[in-house]
C-alpha positions in Angstrom: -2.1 -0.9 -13.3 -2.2 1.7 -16.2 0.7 3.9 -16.1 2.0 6.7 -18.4 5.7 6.4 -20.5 8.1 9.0 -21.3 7.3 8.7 -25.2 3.6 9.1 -24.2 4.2 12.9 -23.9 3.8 13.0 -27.6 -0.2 12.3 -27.3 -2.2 14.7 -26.3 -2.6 15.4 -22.8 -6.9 14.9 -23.2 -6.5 12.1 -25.1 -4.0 10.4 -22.7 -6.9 10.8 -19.8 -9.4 9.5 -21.9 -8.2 6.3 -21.5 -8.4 3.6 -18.7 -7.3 -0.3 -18.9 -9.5 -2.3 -17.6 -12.5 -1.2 -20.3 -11.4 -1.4 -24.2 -14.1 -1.2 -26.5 -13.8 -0.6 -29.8 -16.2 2.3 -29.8 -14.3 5.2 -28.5 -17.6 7.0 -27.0 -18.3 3.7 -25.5 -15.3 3.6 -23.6 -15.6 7.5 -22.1 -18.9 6.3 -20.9 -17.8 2.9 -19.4 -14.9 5.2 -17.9 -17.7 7.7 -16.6 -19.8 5.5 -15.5 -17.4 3.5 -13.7 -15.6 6.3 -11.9 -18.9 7.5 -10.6 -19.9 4.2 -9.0 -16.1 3.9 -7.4 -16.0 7.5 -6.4 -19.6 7.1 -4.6 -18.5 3.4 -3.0 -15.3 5.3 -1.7 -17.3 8.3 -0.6 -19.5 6.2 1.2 -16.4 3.9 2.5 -14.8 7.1 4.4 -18.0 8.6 5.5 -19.1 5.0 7.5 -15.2 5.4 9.0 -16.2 9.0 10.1 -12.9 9.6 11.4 -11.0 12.9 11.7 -8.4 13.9 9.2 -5.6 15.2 10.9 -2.1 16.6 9.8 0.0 14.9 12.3 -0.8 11.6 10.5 2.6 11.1 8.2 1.4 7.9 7.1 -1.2 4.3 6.4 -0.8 0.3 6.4 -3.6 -0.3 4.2 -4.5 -4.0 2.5 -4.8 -4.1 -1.1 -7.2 -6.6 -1.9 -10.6 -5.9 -4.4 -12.6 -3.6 -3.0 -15.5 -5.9 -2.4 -12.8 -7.5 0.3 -10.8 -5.2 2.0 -12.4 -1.2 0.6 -14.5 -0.6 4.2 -11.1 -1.6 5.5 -8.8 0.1 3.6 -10.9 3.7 4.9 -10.3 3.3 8.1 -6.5 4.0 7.5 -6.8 7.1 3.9 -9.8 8.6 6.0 -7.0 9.6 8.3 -5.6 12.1 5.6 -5.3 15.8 5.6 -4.3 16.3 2.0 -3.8 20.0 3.1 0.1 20.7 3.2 0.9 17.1 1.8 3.3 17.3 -1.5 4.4 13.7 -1.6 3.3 10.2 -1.0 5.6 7.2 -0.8 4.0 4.0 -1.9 5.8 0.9 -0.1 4.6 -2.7 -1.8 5.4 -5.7 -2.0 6.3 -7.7 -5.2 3.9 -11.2 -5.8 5.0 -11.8 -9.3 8.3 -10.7 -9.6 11.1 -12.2 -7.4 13.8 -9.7 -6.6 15.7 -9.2 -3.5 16.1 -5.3 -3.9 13.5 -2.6 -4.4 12.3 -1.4 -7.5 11.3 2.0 -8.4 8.7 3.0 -11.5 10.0 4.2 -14.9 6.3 5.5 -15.9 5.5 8.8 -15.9 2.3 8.6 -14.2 -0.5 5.9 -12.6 -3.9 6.1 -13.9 -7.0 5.6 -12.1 -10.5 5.8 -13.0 -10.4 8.6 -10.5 -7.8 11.0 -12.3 -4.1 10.4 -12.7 -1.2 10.3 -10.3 2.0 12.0 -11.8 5.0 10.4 -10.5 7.9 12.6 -9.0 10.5 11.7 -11.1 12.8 14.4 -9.3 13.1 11.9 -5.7 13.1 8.9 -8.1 16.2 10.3 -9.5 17.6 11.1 -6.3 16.8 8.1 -5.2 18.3 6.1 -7.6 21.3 7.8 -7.2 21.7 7.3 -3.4 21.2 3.6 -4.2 23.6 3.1 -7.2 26.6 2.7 -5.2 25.2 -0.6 -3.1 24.1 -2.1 -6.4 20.5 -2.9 -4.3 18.3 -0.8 -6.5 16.5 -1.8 -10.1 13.6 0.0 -11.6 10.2 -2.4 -13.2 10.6 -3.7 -15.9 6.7 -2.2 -17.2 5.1 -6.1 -17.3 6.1 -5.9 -13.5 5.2 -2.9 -13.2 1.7 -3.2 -14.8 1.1 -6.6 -13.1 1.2 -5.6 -9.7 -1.5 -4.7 -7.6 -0.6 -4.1 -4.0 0.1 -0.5 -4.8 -2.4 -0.3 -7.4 -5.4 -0.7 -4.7 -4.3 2.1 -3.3 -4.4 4.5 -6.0 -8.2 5.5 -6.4 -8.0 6.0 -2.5 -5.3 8.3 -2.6 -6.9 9.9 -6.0 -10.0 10.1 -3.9 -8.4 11.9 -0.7 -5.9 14.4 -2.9 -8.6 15.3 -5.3 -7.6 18.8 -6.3 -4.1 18.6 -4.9 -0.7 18.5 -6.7 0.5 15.8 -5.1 3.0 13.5 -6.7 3.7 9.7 -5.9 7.1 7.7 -5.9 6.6 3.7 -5.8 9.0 1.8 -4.3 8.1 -1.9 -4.9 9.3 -4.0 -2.0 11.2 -7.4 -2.9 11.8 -10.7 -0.9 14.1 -8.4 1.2 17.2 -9.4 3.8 16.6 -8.3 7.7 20.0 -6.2 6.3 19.1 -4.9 3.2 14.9 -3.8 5.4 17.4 -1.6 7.6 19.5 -0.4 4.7 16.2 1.1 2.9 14.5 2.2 5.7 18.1 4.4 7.2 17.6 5.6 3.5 14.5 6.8 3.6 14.1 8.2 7.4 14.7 11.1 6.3 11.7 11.5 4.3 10.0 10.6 7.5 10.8 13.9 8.4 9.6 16.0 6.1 5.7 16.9 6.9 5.0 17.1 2.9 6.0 13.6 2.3 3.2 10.8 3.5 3.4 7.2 3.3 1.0 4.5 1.8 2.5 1.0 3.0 0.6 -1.8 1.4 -0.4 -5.1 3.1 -2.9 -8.0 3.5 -2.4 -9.8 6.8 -2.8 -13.8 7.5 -3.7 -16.1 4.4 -5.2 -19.0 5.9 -5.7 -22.2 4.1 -4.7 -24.8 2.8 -4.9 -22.8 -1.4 -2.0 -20.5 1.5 0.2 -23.4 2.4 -0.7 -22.0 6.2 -2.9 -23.5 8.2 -1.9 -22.6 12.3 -4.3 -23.3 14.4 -3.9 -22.7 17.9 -6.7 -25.0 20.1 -7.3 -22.5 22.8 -9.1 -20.2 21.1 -12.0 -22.0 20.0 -12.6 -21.4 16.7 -10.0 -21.2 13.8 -11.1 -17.6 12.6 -10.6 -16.8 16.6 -7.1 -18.2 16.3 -6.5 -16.2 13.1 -7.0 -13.6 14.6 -5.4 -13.9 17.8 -2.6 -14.2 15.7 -2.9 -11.6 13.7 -3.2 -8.7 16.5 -0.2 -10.3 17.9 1.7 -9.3 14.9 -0.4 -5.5 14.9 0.2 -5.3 18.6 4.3 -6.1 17.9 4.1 -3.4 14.5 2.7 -1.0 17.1 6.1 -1.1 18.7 7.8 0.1 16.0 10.0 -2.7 16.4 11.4 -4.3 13.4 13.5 -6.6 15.2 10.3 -7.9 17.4 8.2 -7.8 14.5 10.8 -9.8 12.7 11.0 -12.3 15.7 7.2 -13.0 15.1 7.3 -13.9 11.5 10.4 -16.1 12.9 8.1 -17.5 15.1 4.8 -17.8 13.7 5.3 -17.3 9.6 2.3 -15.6 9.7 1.2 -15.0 5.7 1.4 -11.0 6.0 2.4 -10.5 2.3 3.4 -6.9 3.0 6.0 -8.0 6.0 9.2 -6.5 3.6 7.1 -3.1 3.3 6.1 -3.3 6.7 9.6 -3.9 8.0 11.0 -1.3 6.3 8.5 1.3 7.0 9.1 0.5 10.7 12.9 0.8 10.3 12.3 4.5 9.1 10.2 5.5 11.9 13.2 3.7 13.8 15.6 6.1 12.3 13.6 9.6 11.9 14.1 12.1 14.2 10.0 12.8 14.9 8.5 10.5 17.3 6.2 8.7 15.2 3.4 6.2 16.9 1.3 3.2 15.4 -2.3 2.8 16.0 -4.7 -0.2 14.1 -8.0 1.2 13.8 -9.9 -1.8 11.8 -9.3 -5.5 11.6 -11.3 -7.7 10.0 -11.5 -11.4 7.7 -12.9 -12.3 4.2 -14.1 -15.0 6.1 -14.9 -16.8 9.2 -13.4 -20.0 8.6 -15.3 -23.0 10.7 -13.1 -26.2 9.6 -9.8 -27.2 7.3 -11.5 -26.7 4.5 -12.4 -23.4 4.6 -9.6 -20.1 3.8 -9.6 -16.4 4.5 -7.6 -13.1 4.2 -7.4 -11.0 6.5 -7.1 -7.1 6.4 -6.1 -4.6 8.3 -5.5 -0.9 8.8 -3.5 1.7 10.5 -2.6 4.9 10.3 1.2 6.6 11.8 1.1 9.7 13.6 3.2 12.6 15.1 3.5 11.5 19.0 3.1 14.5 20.9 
């Protein structure tokens, strides 16, 4: 992830979009093109991504789970949940994801400026993070990334270009919350926190999460008989856990990964987002409109990921 310091400000603002991390040549006009050229064949795959979806934007949605795996993986995916978006009267989006690199039991907020993406930048709204910050300082639960962390992760990361995509010509402004290896306490503590952001039709929500990692490269290999085949089984197990998220339960959906210690990497995010909608005064409902696997996996050998998306919307 490319993101934008304070002590950037001193460049200039054209010069600070020029760039983009992932190509560095030593040739400056090289890299605009490379940046170009790349942001044209992402835009188009995206483009293409939301128009197979074909679904209809609507202003009641408040907010996605969305996987966050390469785009070859998990992109068709991924649609199905920003194609839901009606940037219209949307100020704000809330970017819930969880930490792979960096262990911490609290959640994190950004210090950068901004988040780059070969699609146009993301300013960050430093004005919540503040506010924030302060309504967390008191429980000592809150840090902000260090910028290796920061940089390093990718679960909120894959959802930038989307969310560049769907705001294009927008002022919207993002605040990233990376989720840590949270407590069932400290899920409920963040998500009473930030219910009432829940409630506010500018703000939207972009939860991050790949579901079951099966394998043995996962350290998870369940496999229930009955249903046949092992990618059936994955599955089966999988919408158990979507059907269960559906009921914006935390504590049922937190009785599942008891049960079943199903690999969903984004369970923190997840649990908190569903404590919020626990704890906001609209009447918010769940709906998975995509599932599917890297992979159909045949014998022990084999592994998969699976993805999934949904999108949250105004009930009634």
């Amino acid at each position: 992830m490319m993101s934008l310091r304070a002590n950037d400000l001193c460049n200039s603002i054209t010069e600070i979009r020029k760039s983009f991390s992932v190509f560095r040549s030593q040739c400056g006009v090289c890299n605009t093109v490379l940046t170009l050229l790349t942001a044209n064949k992402l835009g188009e795959e995206l483009d293409g991504w939301l128009r197979e979806a074909g679904l209809t934007k609507s202003p009641d949605v408040r907010g996605v789970i969305a996987p966050h795996a390469g785009y070859s993986y998990s992109g068709r995916s991924a649609a199905y949940a920003f194609g839901n978006i009606d940037p219209t009267n949307i100020s704000r989006v809330f970017l819930l994801g969880p930490s792979h690199h960096h262990y911490t039991p609290k959640c994190a907020l950004s210090k950068a400026i901004a988040y780059k993406t070969p699609l146009g930048d993301l300013p960050i709204d430093l004005e919540v993070d503040l506010v924030v910050n302060e309504e967390l300082k008191a429980t000592g639960k809150f840090e902000v990334m260090d910028w290796r962390v920061d940089e390093a992760e990718h679960s909120m990361e894959m959802h930038l270009p989307y969310l560049a995509k769907v705001f294009h010509g927008y002022p919207v402004k993002i605040v990233p919350i990376l989720v840590g290896a949270l407590s069932p306490e400290s899920e409920a503590m963040y998500g009473q926190l930030l219910a009432k952001y829940v409630d506010d039709p500018k703000n939207f929500f972009s939860v991050s999460s790949d579901f079951c990692h099966w394998g043995s490269r996962f350290r998870y290999t369940h496999f229930d008989k009955k249903y046949g085949a092992i990618y059936k089984s994955i599955e089966a197990l999988d919408r158990m856990g979507m059907d269960i998220i559906e009921t914006v339960d935390p504590n049922a959906f937190k009785e599942y990964l008891s049960a079943y210690d199903n690999t969903i990497c984004g369970r923190h995010p997840i649990s908190v987002f569903l404590y919020m909608l626990k704890n906001c005064e609209a009447k918010i409902k769940i709906n998975f409109l995509w599932y599917e696997q890297s992979s159909k996996c045949e014998n022990m050998r084999d592994s998969s990921v699976s993805y999934a998306s949904a999108a949250a919307k105004v009930d009634g």
